[in-house]
N, C-alpha and C positions, 0 to 999 in steps of 0.2 A: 460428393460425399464418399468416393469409393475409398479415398486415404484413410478414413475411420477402421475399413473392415483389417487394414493394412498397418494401422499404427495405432489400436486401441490399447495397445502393451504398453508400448513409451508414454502415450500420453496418461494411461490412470499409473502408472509406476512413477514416473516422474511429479505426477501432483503428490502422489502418495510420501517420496521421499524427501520434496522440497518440504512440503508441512510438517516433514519431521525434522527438516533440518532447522527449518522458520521455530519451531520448536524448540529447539535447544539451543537457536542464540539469543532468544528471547527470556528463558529461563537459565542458563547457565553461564553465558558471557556479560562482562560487566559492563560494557560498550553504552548500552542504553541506562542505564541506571542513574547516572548525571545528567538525563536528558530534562527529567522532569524536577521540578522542585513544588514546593508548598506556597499555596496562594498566602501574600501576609495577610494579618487578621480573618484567619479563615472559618472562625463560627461566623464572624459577623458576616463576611461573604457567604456562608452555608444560609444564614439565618436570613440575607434579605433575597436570594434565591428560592425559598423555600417555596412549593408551591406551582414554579415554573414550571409547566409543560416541556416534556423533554425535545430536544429541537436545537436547530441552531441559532446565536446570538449573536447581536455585534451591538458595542459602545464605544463613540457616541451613535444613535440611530435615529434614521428619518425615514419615513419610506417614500418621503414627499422631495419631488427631486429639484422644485423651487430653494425648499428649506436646507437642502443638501448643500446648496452655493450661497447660501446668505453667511454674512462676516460671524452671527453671534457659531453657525455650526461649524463652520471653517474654526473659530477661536477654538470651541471647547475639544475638537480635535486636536488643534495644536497644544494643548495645555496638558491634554489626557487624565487619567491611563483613555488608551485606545485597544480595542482587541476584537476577539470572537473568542465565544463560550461554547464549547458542545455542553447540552446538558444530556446527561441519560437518562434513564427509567428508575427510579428509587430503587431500593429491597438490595439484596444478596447479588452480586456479580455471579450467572449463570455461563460456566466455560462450555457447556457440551454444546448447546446450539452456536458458539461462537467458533468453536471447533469445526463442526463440521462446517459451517460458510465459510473457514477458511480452507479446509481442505475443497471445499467444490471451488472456489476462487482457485486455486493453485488448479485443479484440475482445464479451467476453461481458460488459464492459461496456456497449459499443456497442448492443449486441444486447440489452441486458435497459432502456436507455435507449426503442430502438424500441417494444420491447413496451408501455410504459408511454404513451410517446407517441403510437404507431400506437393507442390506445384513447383519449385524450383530444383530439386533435389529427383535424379532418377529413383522412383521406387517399385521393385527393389537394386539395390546395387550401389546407392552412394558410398562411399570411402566415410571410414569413423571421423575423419577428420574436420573432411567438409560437412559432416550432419554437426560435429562440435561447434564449427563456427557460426552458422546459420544459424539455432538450434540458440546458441547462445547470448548470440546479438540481440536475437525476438526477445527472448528472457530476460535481459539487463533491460532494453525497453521499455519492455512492461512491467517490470519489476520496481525500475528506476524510475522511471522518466513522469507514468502516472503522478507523482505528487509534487514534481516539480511549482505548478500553480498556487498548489498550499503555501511555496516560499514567496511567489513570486505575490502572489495577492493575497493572501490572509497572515503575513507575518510570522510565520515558522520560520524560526533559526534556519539560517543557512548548515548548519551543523550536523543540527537533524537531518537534514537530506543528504549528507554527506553521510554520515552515521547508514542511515536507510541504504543510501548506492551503495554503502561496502557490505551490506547485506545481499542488497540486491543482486552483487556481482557471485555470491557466491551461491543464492540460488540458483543464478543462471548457471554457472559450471556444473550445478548438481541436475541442472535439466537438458544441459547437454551433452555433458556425461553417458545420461540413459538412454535418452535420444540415439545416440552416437554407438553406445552397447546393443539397443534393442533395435535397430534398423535393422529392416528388411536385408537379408543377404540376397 
């Protein structure tokens, strides 16, 4: 843990500036905006949700794993719709606690980037260069690679995750970047 006393700079400045950068491509760029669209008949979809405990869903469902390979669940699988539902918590979209989890998320990014770095990387004295590519590889991975599973098993557009990697890619440059500025000379 001695990397901490040595890289507490890079890593709270670099969560700091990715969450603003996460920030303004999510409110200013128009990238995402076509990503989502409007469930059809969606009172009726609101109205026979109503009630549902917030949580995640999936239809068709069994939690019985006989029923899961019998012909009639196999059919209504194939016939659909098929999917998963996030439901949330009723009321007013609350941004400050969503905020700050994502900046502490960007931060133990930061922080699990240093670890890996502060052990491959001389510190102090690496070259901006090489703290950039290291520094940045960690970054696209965890940035990217995390929701890969959401495509691969819960049926997210491949799009989306492509959408997300060119996201991804540019927080990493914004965490290698600092990385790469605030290294230890």
């Amino acid at each position: 843990m001695a990397f901490i006393a040595q890289l507490w700079l890079p890593i709270l400045a670099s969560g700091v500036i990715v969450f603003i950068a996460s920030a303004l491509v999510w409110t200013m760029l128009p990238h995402h905006k076509s990503e989502w669209r409007g469930a059809p008949n969606e009172a009726a979809l609101m109205a026979a949700l109503k009630g549902a405990a917030p949580g995640l869903y999936a239809f068709p469902y069994t939690a019985n794993e006989q029923e899961r390979r019998s012909k009639a669940f196999m059919e209504k699988w194939a016939q659909g719709p098929a999917g998963h539902i996030t439901i949330a918590p009723p009321g007013p979209m609350n941004m400050g606690p969503m905020m700050v989890k994502a900046l502490i998320f960007n931060i133990i990014v930061a922080f699990f980037a240093a670890y890996i770095a502060g052990h491959v990387l001389p510190l102090p004295g690496a070259p901006y260069l090489t703290v950039f590519r290291v520094v940045g590889a960690i970054g696209f991975m965890a940035y990217a690679f995390a929701t890969v599973p959401d495509s691969i098993w819960f049926g997210r557009p491949w799009r989306s995750w492509c959408l997300q990697a060119a996201d991804a890619l540019f927080y990493a440059l914004m965490m290698a970047g600092t990385f790469g500025w605030l290294w230890p000379r």
